[in-house]
Kinemage of the C-alpha trace (Angstrom):
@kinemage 1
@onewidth
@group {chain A} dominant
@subgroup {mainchain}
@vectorlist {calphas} color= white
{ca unk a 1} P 177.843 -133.925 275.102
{ca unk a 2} L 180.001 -132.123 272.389
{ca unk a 3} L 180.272 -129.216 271.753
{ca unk a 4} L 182.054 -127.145 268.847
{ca unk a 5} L 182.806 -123.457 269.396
{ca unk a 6} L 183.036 -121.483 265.822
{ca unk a 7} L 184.657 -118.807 265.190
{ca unk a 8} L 183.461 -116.739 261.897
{ca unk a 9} L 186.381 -116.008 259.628
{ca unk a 10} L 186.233 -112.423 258.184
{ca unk a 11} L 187.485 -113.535 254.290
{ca unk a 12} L 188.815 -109.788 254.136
{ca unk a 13} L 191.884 -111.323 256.623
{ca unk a 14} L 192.608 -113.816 254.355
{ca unk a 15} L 195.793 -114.092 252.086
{ca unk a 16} L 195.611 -116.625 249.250
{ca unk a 17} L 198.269 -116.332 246.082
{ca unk a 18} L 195.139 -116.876 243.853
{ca unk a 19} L 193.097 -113.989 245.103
{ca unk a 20} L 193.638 -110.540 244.675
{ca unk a 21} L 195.726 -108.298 243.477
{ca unk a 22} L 196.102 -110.317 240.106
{ca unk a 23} L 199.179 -108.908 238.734
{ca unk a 24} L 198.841 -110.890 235.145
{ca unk a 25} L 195.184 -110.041 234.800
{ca unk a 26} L 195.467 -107.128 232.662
{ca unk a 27} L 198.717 -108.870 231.087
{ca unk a 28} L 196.000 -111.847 230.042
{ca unk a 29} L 193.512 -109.741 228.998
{ca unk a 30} L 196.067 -107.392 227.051
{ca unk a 31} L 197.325 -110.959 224.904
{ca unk a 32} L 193.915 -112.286 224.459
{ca unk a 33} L 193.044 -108.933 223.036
{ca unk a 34} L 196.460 -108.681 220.682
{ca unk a 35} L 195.182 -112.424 219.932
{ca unk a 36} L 191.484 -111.707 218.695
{ca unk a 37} L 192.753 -108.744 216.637
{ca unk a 38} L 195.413 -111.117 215.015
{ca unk a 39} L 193.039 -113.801 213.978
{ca unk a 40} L 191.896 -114.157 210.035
{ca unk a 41} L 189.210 -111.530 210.320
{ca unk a 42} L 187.522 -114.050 206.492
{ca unk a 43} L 187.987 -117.357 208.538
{ca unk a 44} L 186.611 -115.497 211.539
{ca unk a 45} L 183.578 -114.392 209.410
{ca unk a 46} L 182.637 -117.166 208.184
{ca unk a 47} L 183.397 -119.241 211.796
{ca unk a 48} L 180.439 -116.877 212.880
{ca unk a 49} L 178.104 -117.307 209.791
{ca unk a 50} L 178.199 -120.973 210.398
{ca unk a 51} L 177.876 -120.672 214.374
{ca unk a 52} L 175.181 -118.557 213.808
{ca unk a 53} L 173.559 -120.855 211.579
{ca unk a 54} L 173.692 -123.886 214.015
{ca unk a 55} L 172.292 -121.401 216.929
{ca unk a 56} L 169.505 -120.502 214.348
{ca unk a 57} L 168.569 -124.208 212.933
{ca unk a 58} L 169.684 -125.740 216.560
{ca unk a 59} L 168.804 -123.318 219.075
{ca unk a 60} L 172.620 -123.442 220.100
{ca unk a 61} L 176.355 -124.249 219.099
{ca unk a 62} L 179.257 -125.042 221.017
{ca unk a 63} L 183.087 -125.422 219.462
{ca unk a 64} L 182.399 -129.313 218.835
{ca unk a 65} L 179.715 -128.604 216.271
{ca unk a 66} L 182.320 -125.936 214.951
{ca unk a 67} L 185.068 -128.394 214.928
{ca unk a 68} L 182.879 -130.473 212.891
{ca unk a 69} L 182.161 -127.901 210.168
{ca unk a 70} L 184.763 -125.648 209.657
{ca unk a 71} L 188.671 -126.088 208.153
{ca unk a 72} L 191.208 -125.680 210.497
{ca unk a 73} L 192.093 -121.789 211.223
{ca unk a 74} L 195.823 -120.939 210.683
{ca unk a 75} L 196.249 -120.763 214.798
{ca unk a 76} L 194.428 -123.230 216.977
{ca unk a 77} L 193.723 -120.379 219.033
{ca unk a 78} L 191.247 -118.935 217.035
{ca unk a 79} L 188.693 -121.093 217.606
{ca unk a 80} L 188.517 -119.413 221.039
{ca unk a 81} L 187.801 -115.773 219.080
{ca unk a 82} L 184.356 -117.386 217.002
{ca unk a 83} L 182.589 -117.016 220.166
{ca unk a 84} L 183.959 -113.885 221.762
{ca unk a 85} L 181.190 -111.597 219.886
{ca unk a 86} L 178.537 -109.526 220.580
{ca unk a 87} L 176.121 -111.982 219.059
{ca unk a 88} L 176.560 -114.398 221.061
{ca unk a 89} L 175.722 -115.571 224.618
{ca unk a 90} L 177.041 -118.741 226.729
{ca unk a 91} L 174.084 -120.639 228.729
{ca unk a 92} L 175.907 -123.826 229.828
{ca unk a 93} L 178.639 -125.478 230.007
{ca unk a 94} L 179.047 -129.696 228.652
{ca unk a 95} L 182.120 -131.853 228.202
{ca unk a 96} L 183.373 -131.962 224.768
{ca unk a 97} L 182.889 -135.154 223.109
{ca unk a 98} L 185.790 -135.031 220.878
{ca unk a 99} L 188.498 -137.624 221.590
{ca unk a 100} L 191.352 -135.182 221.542
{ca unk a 101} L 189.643 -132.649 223.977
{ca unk a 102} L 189.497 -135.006 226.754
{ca unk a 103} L 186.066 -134.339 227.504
{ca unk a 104} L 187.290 -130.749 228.982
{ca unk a 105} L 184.159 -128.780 229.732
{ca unk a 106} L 183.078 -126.460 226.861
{ca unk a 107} L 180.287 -123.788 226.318
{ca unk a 108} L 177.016 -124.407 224.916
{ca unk a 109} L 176.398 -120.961 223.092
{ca unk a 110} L 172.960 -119.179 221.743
{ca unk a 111} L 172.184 -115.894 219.826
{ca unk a 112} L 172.075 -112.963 222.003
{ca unk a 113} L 168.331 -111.870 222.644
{ca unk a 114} L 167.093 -115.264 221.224
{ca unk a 115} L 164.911 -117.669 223.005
């Protein structure tokens, strides 16, 4: 008969380079802060007032439907800050279906507090 010994691994002992202590995390969060405060703060407006709209009339948005509906922002980076406000919550996650986003997972975003 076989028989398999196991030994439990205490996760504390272990040493990965993509664990902790994250050196660049607060150097990440400090550039996507600088970023959001750089972005068109009228573009960025009306970004919201539209996602907002779609989350109201839809029940939910994700950066497709925004794609779909809005000019181009002066850095393709902000499309990345129309989401990152209080009003908003993510619930899922779906692949994009635009060509150029190679179906990369995006998230599928509602109001904050609504149903």
């Amino acid at each position: 008969m076989f028989s398999l010994e196991v030994t439990p691994l205490n996760l504390a002992d272990v040493e990965s380079p993509h664990q902790t202590p994250l050196p660049g995390l607060e150097e990440g969060k400090r550039l996507r802060d600088a970023g959001l405060a750089a972005a068109d703060a009228a573009w960025l407006e009306n970004a919201r007032g539209v996602a907002t709209w779609f989350c109201e009339h839809y029940g939910h948005v994700t950066t497709d439907d925004l794609h779909d509906a809005l000019e181009e922002p002066r850095h393709v980076n902000h499309w990345g800050a129309i989401l990152k406000d209080s009003r908003f919550t993510c619930t899922g996650y779906q692949p994009s279906t635009r060509p150029e986003a190679h179906a990369r997972i995006i998230g599928t975003w509602k109001l904050r507090g609504g149903e």
